[in-house]
N, C-alpha and C positions, 0 to 999 in steps of 0.2 A: 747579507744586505749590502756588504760594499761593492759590487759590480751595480746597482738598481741607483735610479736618481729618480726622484719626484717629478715628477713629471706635470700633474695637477690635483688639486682641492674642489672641491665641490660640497655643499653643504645640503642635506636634505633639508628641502622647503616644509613646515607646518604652522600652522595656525597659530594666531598670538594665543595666549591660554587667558586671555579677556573676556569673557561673554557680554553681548549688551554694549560693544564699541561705538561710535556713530560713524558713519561711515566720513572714510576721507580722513579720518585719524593720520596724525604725523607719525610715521615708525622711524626711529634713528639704529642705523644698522651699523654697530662699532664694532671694528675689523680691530684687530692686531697695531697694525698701521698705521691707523686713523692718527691724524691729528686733534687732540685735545680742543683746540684753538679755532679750528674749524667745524667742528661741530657742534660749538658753543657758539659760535658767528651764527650759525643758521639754527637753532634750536631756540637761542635768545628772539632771532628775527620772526620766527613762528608763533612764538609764546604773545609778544609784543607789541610788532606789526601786525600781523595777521592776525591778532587775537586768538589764536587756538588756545582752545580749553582745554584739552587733552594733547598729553604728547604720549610714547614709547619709546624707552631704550633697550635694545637689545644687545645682544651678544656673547659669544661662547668660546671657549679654551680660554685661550692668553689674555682674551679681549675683556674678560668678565671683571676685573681690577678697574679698569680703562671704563670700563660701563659705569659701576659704581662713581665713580672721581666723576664724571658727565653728572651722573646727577646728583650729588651733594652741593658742587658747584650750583645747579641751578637751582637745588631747592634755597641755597642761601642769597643765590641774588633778589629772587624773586619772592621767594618767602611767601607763605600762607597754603604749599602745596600738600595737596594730599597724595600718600603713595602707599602704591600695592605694587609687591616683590615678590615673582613667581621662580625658582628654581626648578629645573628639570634638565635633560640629557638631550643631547641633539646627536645625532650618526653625519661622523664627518665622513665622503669618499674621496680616499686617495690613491692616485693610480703612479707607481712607480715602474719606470722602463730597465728593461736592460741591458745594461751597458756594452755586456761582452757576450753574444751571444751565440750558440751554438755555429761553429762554420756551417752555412749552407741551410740553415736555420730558421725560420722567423724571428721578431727580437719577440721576446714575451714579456709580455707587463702582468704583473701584478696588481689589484685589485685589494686597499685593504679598508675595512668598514673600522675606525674609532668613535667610540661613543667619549663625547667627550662633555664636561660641565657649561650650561648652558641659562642667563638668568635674562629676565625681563621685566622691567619695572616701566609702570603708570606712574606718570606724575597728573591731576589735576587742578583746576580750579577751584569747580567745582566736589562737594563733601560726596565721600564715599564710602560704602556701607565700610560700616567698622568692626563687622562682624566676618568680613573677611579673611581667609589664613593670609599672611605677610602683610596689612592692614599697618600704618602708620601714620598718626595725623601730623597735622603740621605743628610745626614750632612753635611752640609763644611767642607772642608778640612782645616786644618790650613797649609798656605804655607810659614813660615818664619813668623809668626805673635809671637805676645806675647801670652804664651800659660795662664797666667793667662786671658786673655779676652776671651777664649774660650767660645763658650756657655754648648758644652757638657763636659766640666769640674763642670759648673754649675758655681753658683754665687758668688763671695767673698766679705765676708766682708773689712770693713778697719779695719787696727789694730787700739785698742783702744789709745787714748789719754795718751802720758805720765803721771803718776800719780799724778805728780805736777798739770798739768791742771784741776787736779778732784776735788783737793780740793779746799777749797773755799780762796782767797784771806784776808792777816790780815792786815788792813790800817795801814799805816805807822803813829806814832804820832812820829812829834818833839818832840825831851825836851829840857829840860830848856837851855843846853850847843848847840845845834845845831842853827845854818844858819837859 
């Protein structure tokens, strides 16, 4: 494989694995690349502006980390979402050329089919059957509570022990004038 260089990626196209969409649904398609920052610019602006009720995030190989992170982010700015997480395989086609190739030759590319991990999660507004497989309702709301016991604040430590406590205690010795 070190004479071959990649030449291009292609991803086969299939269907969200959502039945019962409404059409015109937002699909967010995170690449590898994508920027974080940018897809949250326009994911927030859809959700908000535009009132969509429904969104999708997709993405597969390296991008499936980067998907997730899209939307934990939005499920906590926005709060009250419901979401369904589908995992499955997508066939990635990569065509690699070759470098050095037969004098007098064609160059020959190869052709290789990776199936690689692939997930897509619903977030909506609207409540969604919860009898669903990947099926997660939304957060608790905090209604007048302490906001440090939050869960989606996450966990806190306790502050450390005043400094005196850390050190170790120096027995007291009478002398000779004391009680």
């Amino acid at each position: 494989m070190e004479n071959f260089r990649k030449v291009r990626t292609s991803e086969e196209e299939s269907p969200l694995p959502f039945p019962d969409l409404p059409p015109g649904v937002v699909e967010m398609k995170v690449k590898e690349g994508s920027k974080i920052r940018n897809l949250m610019s326009f994911a927030m602006a859809q959700m908000e502006l535009k009132g969509s009720r429904q969104i999708v995030f997709s993405g597969c190989g390296r991008a499936v980390t980067k998907t997730i992170t899209c939307v934990e982010i939005m499920k906590r700015k926005l709060g009250g979402l419901h979401q369904v997480t589908k995992v499955r395989y997508k066939t990635l086609l990569e065509v690699w050329e070759n470098q050095d190739p037969p004098p007098g030759g064609p160059a020959e590319n190869l052709t290789v089919h990776k199936n690689v991990p692939s997930i897509c999660i619903l977030l909506s507004r609207d409540p969604l059957d919860p009898n669903q497989t990947g099926y997660q309702p939304p957060e608790p709301s905090e209604v007048g509570g302490d906001p440090s016991s939050s869960p989606a604040k996450g966990l806190k430590r306790p502050p450390p022990p005043p400094r005196d406590e850390l050190l170790p205690k120096k027995p007291q010795v009478a002398g000779p004038g004391s009680p």
